[in-house]
MDAnalysis code that builds the backbone (N, CA, C; Angstrom):
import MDAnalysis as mda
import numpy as np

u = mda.Universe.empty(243, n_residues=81, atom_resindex=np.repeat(np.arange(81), 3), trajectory=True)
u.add_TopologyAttr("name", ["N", "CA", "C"] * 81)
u.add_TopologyAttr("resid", np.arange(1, 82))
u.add_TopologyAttr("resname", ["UNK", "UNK", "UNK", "UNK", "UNK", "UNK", "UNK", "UNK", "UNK", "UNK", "UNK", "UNK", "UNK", "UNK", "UNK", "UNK", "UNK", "UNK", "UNK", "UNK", "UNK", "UNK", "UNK", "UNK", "UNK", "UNK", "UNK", "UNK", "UNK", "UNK", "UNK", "UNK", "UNK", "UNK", "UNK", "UNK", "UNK", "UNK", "UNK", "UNK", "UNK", "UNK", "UNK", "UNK", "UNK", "UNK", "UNK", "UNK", "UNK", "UNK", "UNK", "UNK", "UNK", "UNK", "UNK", "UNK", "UNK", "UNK", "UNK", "UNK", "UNK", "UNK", "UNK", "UNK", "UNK", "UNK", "UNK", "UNK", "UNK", "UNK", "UNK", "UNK", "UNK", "UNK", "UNK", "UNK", "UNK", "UNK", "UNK", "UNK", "UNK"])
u.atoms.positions = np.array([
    [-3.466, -20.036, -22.262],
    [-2.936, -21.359, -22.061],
    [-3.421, -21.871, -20.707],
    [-3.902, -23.040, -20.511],
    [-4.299, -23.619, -19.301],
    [-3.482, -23.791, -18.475],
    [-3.561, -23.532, -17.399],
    [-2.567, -23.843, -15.911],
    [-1.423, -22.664, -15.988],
    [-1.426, -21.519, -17.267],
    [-0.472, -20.683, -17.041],
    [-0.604, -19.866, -15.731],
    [0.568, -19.595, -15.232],
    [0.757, -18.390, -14.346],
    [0.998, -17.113, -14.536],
    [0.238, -16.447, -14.489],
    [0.519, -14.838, -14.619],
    [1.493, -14.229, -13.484],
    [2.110, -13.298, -14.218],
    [3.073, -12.645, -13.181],
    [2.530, -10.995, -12.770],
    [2.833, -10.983, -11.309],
    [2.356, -9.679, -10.965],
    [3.362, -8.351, -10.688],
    [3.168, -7.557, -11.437],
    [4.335, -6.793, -11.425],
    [3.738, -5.396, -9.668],
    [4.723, -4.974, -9.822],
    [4.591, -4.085, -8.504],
    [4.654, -2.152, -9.224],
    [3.954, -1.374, -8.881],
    [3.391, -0.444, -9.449],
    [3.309, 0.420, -8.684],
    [4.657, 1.987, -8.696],
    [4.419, 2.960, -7.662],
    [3.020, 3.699, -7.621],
    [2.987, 4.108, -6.351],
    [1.952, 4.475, -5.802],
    [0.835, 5.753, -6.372],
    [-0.151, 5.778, -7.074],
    [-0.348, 6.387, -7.943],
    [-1.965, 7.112, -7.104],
    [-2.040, 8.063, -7.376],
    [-3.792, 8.703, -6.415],
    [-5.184, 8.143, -7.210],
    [-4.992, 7.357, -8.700],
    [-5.659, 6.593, -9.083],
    [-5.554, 4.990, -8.526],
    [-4.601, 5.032, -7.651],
    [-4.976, 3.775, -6.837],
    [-5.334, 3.505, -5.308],
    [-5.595, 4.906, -4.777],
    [-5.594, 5.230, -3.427],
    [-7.152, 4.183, -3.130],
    [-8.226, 4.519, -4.275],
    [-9.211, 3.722, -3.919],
    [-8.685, 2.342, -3.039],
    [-8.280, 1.678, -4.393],
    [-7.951, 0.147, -4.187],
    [-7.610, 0.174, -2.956],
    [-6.146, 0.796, -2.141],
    [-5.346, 0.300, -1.616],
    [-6.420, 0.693, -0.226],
    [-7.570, 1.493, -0.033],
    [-8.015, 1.643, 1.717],
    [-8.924, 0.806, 0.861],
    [-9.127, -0.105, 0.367],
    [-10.378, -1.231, 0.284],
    [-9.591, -2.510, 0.303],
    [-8.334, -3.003, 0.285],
    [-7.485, -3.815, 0.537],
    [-7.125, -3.493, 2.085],
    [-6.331, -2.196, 2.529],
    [-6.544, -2.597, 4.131],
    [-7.760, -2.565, 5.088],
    [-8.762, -2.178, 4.349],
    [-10.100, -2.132, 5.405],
    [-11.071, -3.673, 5.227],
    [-10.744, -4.647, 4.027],
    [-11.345, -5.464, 3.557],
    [-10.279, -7.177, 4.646],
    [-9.264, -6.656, 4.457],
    [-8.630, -7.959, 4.485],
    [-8.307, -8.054, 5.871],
    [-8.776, -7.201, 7.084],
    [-9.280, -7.923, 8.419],
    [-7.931, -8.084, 9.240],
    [-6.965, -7.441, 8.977],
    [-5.368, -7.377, 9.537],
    [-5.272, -5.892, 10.013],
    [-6.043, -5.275, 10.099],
    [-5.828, -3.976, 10.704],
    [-7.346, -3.417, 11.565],
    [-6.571, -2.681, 12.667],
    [-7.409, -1.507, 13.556],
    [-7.856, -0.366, 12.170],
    [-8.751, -0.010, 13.005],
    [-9.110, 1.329, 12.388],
    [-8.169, 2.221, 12.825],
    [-7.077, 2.325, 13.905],
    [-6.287, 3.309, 13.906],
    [-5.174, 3.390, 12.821],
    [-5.053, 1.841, 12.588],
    [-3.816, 1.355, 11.999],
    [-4.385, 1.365, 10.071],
    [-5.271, 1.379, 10.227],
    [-6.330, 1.765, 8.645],
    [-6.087, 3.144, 8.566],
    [-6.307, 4.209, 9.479],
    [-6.107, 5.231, 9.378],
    [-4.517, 5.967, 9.194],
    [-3.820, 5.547, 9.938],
    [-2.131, 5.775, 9.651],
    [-1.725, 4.938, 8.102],
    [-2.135, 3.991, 8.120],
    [-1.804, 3.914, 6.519],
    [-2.135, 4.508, 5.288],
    [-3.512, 5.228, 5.806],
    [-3.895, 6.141, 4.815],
    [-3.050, 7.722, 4.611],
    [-2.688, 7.775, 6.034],
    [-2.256, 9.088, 6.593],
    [-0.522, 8.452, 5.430],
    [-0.199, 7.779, 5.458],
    [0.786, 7.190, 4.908],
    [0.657, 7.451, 3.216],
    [-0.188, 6.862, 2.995],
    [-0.772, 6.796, 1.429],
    [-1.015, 8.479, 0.925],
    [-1.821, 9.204, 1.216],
    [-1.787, 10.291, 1.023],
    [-0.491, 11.227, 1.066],
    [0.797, 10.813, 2.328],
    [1.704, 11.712, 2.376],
    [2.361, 11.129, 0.946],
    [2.513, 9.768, 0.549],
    [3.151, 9.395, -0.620],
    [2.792, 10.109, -1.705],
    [1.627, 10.569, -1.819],
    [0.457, 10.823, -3.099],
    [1.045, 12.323, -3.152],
    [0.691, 12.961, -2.057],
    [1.019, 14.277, -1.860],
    [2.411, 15.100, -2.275],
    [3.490, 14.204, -1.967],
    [4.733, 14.513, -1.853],
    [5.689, 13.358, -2.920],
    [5.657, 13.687, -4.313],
    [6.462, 13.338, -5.286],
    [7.678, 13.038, -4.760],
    [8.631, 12.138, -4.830],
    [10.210, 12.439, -4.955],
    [10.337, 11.878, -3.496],
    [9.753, 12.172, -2.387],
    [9.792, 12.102, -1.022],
    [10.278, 10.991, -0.710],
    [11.967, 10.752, 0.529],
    [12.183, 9.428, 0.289],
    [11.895, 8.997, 1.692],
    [10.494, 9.498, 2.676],
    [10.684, 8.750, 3.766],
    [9.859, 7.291, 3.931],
    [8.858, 7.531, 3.054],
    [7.977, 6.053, 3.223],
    [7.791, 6.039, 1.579],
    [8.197, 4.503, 1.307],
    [7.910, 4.441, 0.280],
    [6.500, 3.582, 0.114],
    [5.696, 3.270, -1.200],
    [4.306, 2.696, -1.393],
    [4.618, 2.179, -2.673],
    [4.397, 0.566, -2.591],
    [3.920, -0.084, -4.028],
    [2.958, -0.786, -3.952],
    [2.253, -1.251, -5.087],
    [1.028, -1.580, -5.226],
    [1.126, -2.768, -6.284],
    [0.994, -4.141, -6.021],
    [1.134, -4.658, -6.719],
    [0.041, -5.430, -7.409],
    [0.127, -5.159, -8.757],
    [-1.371, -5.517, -9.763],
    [-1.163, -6.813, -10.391],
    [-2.138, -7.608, -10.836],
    [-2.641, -8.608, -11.899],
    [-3.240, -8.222, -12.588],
    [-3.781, -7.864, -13.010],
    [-3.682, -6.135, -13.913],
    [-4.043, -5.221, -12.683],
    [-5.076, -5.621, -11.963],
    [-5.768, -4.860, -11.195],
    [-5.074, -5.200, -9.929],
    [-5.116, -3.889, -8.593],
    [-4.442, -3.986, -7.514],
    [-4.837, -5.193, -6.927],
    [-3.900, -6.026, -6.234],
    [-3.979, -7.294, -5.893],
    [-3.222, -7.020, -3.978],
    [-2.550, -5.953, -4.159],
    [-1.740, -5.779, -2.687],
    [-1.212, -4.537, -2.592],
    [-0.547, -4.360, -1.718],
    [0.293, -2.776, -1.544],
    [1.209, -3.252, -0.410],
    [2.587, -2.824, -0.361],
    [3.541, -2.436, 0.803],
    [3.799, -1.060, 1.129],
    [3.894, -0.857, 2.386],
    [4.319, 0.551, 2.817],
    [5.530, 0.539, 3.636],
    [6.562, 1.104, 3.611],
    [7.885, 0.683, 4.332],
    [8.298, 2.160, 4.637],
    [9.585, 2.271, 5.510],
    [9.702, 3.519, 5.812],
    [10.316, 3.807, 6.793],
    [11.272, 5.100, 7.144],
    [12.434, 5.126, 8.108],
    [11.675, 4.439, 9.530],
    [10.592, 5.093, 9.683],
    [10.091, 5.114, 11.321],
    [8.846, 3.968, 11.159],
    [8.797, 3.343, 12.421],
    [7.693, 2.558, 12.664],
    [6.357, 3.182, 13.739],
    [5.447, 3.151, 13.547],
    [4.136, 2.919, 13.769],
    [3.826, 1.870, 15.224],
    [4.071, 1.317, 14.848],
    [4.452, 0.262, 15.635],
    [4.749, 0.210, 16.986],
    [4.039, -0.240, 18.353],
    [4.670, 0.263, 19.448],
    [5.647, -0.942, 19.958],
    [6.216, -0.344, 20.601],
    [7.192, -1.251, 20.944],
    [8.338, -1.697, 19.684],
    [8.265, -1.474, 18.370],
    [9.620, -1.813, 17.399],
    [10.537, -0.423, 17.974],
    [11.505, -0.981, 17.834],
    [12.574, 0.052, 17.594],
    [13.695, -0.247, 16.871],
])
């Protein structure tokens, strides 16, 4: 249908999407390479560790990954507290 809107659903974090998600933060120009690197360090502990409730990861598709959030007890971040 013309002018429809598709809806994007959000999709836990899966090691068949690890590609996507370091070509979304290394592509879209909002991150250091340190800060590329801790999100990966992030992404992998998600991948690694089933069930784990300290950082969570979603990935949200149009079919295909379109974004990702990473959230989580502790910040990265200098200066948040």
């Amino acid at each position: 249908m013309p002018g429809a809107v598709g809806f994007m659903r959000f999709e836990t974090l899966t090691k068949s999407r690890r590609p996507a998600v370091e070509k979304m933060a290394r592509e879209c120009g909002a991150f250091t390479e340190k800060e590329i690197a801790v999100c990966l360090e992030l992404v992998d502990f998600a991948i690694d560790r089933p069930g784990q409730k300290e950082y969570e990861i979603a990935v949200a598709c149009d079919p295909d990954p379109v974004g990702f959030i990473v959230w989580g007890e502790d910040s990265c971040a200098e200066g948040v507290q």
